[in-house]
N, C-alpha and C positions, 0 to 999 in steps of 0.2 A: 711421554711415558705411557699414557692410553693408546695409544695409536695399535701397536702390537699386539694389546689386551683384547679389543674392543675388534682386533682381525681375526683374531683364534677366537673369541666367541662367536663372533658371526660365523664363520666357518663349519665350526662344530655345528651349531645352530642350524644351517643349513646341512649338513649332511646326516643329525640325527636326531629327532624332536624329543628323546626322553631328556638332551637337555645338561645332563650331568654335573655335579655340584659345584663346580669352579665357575658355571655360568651364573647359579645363584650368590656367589662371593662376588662375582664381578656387579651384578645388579647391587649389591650390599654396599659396595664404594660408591659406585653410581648414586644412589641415593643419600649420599655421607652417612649410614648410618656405624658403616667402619673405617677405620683409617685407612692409609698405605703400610703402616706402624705393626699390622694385625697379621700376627705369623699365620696364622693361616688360613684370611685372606691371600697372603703375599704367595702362599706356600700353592695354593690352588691355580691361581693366576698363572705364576712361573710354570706349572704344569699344566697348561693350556696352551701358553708358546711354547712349550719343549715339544707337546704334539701336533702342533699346528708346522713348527719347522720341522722336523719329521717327516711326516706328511707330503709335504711341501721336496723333501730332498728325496724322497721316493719317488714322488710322478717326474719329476726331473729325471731322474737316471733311468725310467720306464722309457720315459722320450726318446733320452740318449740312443739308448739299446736299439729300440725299435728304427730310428732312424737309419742304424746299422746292418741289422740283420733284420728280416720278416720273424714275424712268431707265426708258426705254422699250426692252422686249425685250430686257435683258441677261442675266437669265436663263435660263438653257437645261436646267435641270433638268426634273422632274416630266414628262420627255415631250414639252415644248417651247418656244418664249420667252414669257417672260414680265417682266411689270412690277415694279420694285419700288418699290411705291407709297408706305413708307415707312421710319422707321428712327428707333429709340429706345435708351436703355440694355439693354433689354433683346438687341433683335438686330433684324433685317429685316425687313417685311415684304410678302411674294410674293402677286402678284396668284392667286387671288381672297382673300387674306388669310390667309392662310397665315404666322405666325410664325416667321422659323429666326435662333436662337442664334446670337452674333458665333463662337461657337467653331467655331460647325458651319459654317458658311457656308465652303464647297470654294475651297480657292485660286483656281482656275480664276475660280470666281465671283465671289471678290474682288476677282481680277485686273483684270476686266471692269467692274466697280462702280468701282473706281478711276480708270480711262482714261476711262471717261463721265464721271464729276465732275470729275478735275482737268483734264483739257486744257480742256475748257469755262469753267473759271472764270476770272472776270474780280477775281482779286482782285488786290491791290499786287503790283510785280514784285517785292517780296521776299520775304512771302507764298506765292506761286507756284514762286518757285526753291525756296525750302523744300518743300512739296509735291513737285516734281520730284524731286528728292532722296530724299524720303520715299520716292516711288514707286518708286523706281531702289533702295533697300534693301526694296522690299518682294520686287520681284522676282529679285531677286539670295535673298533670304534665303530665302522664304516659296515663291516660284513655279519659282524655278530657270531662269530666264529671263536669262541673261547677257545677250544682244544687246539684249532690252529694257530691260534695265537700265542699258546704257550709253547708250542713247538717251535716256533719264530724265536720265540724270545729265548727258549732253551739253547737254541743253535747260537743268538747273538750272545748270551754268555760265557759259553762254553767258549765259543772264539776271545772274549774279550770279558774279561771277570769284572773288569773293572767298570762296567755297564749295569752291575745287578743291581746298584742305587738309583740309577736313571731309571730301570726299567720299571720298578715298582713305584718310582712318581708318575711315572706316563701312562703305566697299567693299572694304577690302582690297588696294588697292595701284592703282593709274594702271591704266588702262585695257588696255595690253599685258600688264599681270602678273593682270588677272581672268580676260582671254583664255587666257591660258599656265597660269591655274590650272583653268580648266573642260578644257583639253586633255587636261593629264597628270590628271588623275581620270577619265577618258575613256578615256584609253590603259592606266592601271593595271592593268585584268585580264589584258590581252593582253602587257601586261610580266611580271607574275607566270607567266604561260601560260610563257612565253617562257625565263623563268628555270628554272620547273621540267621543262622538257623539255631546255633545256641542263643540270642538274645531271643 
């Protein structure tokens, strides 16, 4: 029953050190000071594997794709754009064959890898709202890209309505309360500033 928990925190963990609250519920069972019983413990968890398998079904069909066809000129590394002509367990690889590691591959370039393969694809519209979805938690989680990620998420509803409960467990709340949370993280220093020169 940990096994899953304890991969989607790791993960998250590793690709973004603010950490986010379902990591501190999962330390909180860890430590028994809450049960399995604790809705929302349970409630934080299960929305940590829902973005961790997300995630996960996204770089899978980026692989797919790219195995397929080349994405032309999305990467911008090494000095200029270049192709990525294909893509295996291992990691990507950059025109003129150049290998780079799924680990290593820079958000930015992920980013990009992403928007060419799924808006292109022609696969089922349910399929695709998944992807959208996926995409809209990569950049929310991975890129830090609010606005794109509402867009993501707008497109995966729009196709598929019956996604908008998922998407505010994996996104963190309706679309006003992701806005209002990039804000006041935003505003935070300038509040603390604020605070310590009123004291």
């Amino acid at each position: 029953l940990l096994a899953p928990a304890r991969a989607a925190v790791s993960e998250q963990q590793r690709v973004n050190g603010s950490a986010y609250r379902f990591v501190e519920a999962a330390q909180v069972l860890k430590e028994g000071k809450a049960s399995w019983q604790d809705p929302e413990a349970l409630a934080l968890i299960e929305a940590a594997i829902l973005r961790y398998e997300l995630l996960g079904r996204l770089r899978a069909f980026v692989q797919t794709e790219l195995t397929h066809a080349a994405a032309k000129g999305v990467w911008v590394a090494f000095g200029g754009q270049a192709d990525v002509t294909d893509a295996s367990d291992e990691g990507v690889t950059v025109a003129p064959g150049r290998i780079v590691a799924w680990a290593k591959v820079p958000p930015d370039q992920m980013l990009r890898l992403v928007t060419a393969t799924v808006s292109r694809s022609t696969a089922d519209t349910n399929t695709k709202s998944l992807l959208f979805l996926a995409s809209a938690v990569f950049c929310k989680e991975i890129s830090g890209g609010v606005d794109l990620a509402l867009k993501f998420r707008e497109r995966a509803v729009s196709l598929n309505s019956t996604l908008l409960s998922l998407s505010e467990r994996v996104l963190g709340g309706t679309p006003d309360v992701i806005l209002a949370q990039s804000r006041i993280q935003a505003i935070r220093p300038e509040l603390a500033r604020l605070a310590a020169a009123a004291a």
